[in-house]
N, C-alpha and C positions, 0 to 999 in steps of 0.2 A: 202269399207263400214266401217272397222275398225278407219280407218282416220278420215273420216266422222266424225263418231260416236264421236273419241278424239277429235273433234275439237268443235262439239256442245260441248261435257260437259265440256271442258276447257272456251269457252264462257258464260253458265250458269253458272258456278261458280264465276267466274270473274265478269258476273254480278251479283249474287249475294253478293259476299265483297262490293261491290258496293254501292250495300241497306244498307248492313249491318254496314259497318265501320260508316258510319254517323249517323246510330241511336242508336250505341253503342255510340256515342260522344254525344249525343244528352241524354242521360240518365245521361252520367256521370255528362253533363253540369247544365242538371236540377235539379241535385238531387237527383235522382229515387233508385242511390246506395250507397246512402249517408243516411244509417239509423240514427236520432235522438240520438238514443242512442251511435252511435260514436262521437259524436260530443264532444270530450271535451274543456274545455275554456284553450285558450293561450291567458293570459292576458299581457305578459310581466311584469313589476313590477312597483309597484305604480299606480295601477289603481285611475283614480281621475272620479268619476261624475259630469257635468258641468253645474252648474243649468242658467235658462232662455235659453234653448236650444233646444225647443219642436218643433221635428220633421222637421228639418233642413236638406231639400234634399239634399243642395249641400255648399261645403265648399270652399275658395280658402284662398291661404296664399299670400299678401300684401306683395312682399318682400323690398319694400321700407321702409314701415312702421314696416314690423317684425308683423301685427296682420293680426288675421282672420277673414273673411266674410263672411256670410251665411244666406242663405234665408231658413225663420222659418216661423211654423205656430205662433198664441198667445194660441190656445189652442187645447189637441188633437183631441178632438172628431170632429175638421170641417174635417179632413183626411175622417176619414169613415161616410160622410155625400155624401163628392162632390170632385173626386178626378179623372179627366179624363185620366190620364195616368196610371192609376193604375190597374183598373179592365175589363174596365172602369165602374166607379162609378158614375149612374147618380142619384141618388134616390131622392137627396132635392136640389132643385134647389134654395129655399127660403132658406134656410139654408146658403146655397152658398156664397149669397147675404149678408151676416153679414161676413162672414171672414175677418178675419183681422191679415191677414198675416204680416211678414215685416223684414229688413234687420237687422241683430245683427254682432256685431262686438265683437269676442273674443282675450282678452288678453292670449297668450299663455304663458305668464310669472307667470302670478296669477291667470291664469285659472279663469276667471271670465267673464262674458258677459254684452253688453249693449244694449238694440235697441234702433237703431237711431230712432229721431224724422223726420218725411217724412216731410218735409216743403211743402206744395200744394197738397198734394195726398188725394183725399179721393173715397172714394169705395171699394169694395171688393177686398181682395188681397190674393185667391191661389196660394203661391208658386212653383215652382220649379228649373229648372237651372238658375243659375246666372251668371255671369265675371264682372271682373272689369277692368279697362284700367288707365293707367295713363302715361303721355308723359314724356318723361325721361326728358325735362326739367322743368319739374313740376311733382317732384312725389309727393309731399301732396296732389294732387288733384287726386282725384279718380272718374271718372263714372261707375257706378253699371248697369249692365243693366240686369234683370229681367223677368223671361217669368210668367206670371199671367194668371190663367185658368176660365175665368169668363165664367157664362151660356149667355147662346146666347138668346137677346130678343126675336131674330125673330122666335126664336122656343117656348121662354116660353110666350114672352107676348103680343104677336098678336092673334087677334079675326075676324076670324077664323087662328091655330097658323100655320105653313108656317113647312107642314111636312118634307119637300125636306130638310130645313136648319138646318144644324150639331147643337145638343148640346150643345156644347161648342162653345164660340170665342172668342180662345185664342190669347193674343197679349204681347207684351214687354214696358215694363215700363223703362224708363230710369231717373236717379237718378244723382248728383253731390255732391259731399261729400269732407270734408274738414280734413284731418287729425288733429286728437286732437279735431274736436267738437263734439259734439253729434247728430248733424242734420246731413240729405242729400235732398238735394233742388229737389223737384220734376222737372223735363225737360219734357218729353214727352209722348203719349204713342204710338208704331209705330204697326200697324196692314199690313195684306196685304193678297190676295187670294192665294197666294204658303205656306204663313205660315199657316198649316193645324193642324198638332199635336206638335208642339215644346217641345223638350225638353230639351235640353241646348244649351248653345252659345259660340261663341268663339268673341271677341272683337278685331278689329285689331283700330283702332283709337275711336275718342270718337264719329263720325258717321259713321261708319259700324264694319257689324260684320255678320258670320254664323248662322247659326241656324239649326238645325235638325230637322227634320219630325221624330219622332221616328218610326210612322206605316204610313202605305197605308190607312188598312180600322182603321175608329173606333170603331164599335164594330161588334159585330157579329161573326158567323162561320170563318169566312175569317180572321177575326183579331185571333182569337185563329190559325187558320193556319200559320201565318204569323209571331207567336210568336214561335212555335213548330219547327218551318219549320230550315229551313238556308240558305246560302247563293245562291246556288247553284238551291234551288227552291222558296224561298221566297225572291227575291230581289227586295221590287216590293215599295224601298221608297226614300228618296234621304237627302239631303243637300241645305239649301238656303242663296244664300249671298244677304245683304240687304246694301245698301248706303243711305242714306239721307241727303236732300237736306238743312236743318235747326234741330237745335234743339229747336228752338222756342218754348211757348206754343200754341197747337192748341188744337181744339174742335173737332179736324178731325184725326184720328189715322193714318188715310191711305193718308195723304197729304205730300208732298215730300219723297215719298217713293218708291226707284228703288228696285224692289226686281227680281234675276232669278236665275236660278237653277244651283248649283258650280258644283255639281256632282249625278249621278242617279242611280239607280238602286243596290240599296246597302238593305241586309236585316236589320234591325232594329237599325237605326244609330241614335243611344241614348245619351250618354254621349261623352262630348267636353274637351278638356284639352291642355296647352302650353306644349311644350315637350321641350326638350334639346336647343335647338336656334331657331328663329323665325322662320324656315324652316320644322321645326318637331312639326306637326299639327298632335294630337290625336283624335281621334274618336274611340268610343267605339258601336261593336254590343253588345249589353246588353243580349239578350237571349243566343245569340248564344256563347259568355264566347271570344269574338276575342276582340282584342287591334291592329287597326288600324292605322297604324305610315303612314300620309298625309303631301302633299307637293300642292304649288300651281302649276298650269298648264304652264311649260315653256314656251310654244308658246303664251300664252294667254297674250296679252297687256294690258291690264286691271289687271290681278294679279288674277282673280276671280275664277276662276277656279282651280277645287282640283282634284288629281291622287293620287291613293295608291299606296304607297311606298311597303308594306308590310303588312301581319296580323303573331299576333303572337295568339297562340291560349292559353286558359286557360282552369282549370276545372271544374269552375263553371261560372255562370252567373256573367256580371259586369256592372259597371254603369258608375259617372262620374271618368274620371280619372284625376290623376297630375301630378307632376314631381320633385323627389327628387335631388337637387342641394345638391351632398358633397362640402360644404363649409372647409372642416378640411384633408382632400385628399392631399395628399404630391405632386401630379400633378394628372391633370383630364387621366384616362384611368388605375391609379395604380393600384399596386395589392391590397390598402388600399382605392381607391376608390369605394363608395356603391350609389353611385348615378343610380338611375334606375325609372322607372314608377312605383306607387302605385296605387294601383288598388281594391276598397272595391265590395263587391257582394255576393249574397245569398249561403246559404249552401243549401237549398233545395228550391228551385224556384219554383217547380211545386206547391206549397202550399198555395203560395199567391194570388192565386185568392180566394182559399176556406177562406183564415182566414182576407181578405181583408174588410170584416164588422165587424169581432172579435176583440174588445179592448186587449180580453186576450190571443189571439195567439200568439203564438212563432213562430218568423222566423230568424233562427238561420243564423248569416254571418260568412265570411271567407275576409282576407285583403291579398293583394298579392305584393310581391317587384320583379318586373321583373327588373333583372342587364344584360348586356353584359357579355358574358360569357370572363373570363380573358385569356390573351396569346394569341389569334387571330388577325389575319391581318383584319385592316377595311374590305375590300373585304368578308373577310372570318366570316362576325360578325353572331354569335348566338346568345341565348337567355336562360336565366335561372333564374325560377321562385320558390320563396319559400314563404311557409305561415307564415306570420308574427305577425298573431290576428288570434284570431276562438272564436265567444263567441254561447252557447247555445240558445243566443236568449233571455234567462231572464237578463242580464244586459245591455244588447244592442240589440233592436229589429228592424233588416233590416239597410243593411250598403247601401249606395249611394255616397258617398265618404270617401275619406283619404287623410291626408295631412302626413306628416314628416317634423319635425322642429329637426337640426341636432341639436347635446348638445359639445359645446367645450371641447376634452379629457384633456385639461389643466385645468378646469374647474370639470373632473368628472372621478379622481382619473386612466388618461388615457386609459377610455374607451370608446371603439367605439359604441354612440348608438344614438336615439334619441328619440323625444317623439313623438308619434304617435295620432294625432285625429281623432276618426269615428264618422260618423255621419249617422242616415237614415231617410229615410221619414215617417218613422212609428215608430221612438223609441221616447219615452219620454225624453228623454237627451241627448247629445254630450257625448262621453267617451275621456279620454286620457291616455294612456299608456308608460312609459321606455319600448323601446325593443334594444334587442342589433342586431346592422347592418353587 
């Protein structure tokens, strides 16, 4: 009987760390122990604010060119009008319908911005993730591809309106850009029935590329499950590789377009990123605070197919990530090598649904530099993350990316650092900061 007894309560306990340990990571990840009032700013030095830079989800750094890229709204208030990855926000559909979103291209040297003029494009353009592509024997030429969150007619403007059909139908816009001009040539726009909730892409030629479903459901009880939840009980979304057959212009979103499913049942695979060699595919779970380190499927003849490598876990929520290339590193792997993933995301997560229609809300971020821990055998690699930004929220509201542009120490009195740019979907401005690496 004693046995017995020790044997149930060693089970119960054990299931209970069980419960426990993941919603102890689940508080820390959201927020919930993270009072406002801790939060002080780590600005590193020289903070610059970057004007023509309104609400700019996603950023990437052009390393051919040396500038940055980034899908912006023109103005803030279309965010808390019509914003389907957000809350979801559906409140003005007409509203919607006027956005006019569009790509900006920042000089990290003079920290200044331009938006390209979209040659061919017109209609409403909700931002969110971007990439860009350019073929190493043309790197002046850039394709931009762009996921755009337009309302779905078939729900707003049919008589009687088609309740069954989502919201939203979101689709990717694709762009041709020419280094040093001001324009990008509109190409296409690609739609399809697996791309459901998109939230950024990863670009592997100038026709195809990945895309994320960030959720299963759209709105409702289920989708707050599914944000809350993890991986373990909420894996209920995936990954889609798309090829296309032309980039012609069409009148048809969904013509030459192979679209099936890279990889499944993954919880909330939000944010896309190039990592270290073309073999080191990021994917970020956004709620859940995990950094994703993907590889394509070896058996798979095709290439299409994506396997996790790994998650590294974080302790807040994260969004799109990127990848710090030390350029100034005596060899790659030194003890003076800082080359590692940058990684921006909320200080208190749980928040933004409440301050998700509030102009004046604060949602305070946190920016993360995940390095290889040094002295370890490949085999043996770890991971080691330190905070490298933390703003209260009043000079930078909501982080959804980071880049790192390294700074030559021959150049900067021999010190190791670089500048850092955040950017979110809800701040008024880009920021940029000296931090040291």
């Amino acid at each position: 009987m004693a046995i017995a007894f020790y044997i149930f309560l060693a089970t119960f306990v054990s299931g209970i760390a069980v419960l426990i340990n993941p919603i102890r990571l689940r508080a820390e990840v959201l927020g919930f122990v993270r009072p406002q009032s801790s939060l002080g700013n780590i600005h590193g030095e020289g903070l610059k604010i970057i004007s023509n830079t309104v609400q700019c989800e996603d950023l990437h750094h052009h390393l051919p060119s040396g500038l940055l890229f980034a899908g912006c709204q023109g103005h803030a208030a279309e965010r808390y009008f019509w914003f389907p990855p957000g809350k979801p926000e559906f409140r003005d559909h007409k509203a919607a319908a006027k956005s006019q979103g569009g790509i900006f291209v920042i000089d990290p040297k003079t920290f200044t911005s331009e938006r390209l003029v979209l040659d061919g494009f017109s209609g409403p353009f909700i931002t969110h993730g971007i990439d860009l592509y350019s073929s190493p024997n043309d790197p002046d030429t850039v394709y931009i591809f762009a996921i755009n969150h337009l309302p779905n007619p078939d729900y707003y403007d049919t008589s009687p309106p088609v309740k069954s059909a989502p919201k939203a139908r979101s689709q990717i816009e694709i762009f041709e850009h020419t280094i040093g001009t001001s324009t990008a040539k509109f190409l296409r726009s690609v739609r399809d029935p697996l791309i459901r909730t998109p939230n950024d892409l990863y670009a592997t030629s100038s026709t195809s590329f990945y895309v994320t479903n960030d959720h299963h459901y759209r709105e409702g009880l289920m989708r707050v499950i599914e944000e809350v939840g993890w991986q373990s009980v909420a894996a209920w979304s995936d990954i889609v590789h798309v090829s296309l057959g032309s980039l012609s212009a069409t009148s048809d979103p969904t013509a030459d377009v192979n679209a099936t499913v890279a990889i499944s049942k993954l919880h909330n695979p939000n944010g896309f990123g190039h990592g270290s060699n073309e073999s080191d595919i990021l994917i970020v779970q956004a709620a859940g605070g995990v950094l994703l380190r993907a590889k394509t499927f070896d058996p798979d003849p095709a290439g299409k197919m994506l396997e996790i490598v790994e998650g590294i876990q974080l302790p807040s929520t994260l969004d799109n990530p990127t990848y710090y290339h030390d350029a100034y590193a005596s060899a790659p792997g030194a003890h003076d090598d800082a080359s590692g993933y940058v990684l921006a995301g909320l200080a208190r997560a749980h928040e933004l649904a409440a301050n998700g229609e509030d102009p004046a809300a604060l949602d305070p971020v946190m920016v993360w530099l995940v390095q290889a821990t040094k002295g370890l055998a490949a085999r043996e690699k770890k991971w080691d993350h330190k905070l490298v930004f933390q703003d209260d929220g009043k000079t930078i509201r909501s982080a959804s990316a980071a880049v790192l542009i390294g700074i030559d120490p021959k150049e900067n009195e021999g010190k190791k650092q670089a500048w850092l740019f955040v950017t979110g979907f809800l701040s008024d401005a880009m920021v940029a900061s000296k931090i040291d690496l």
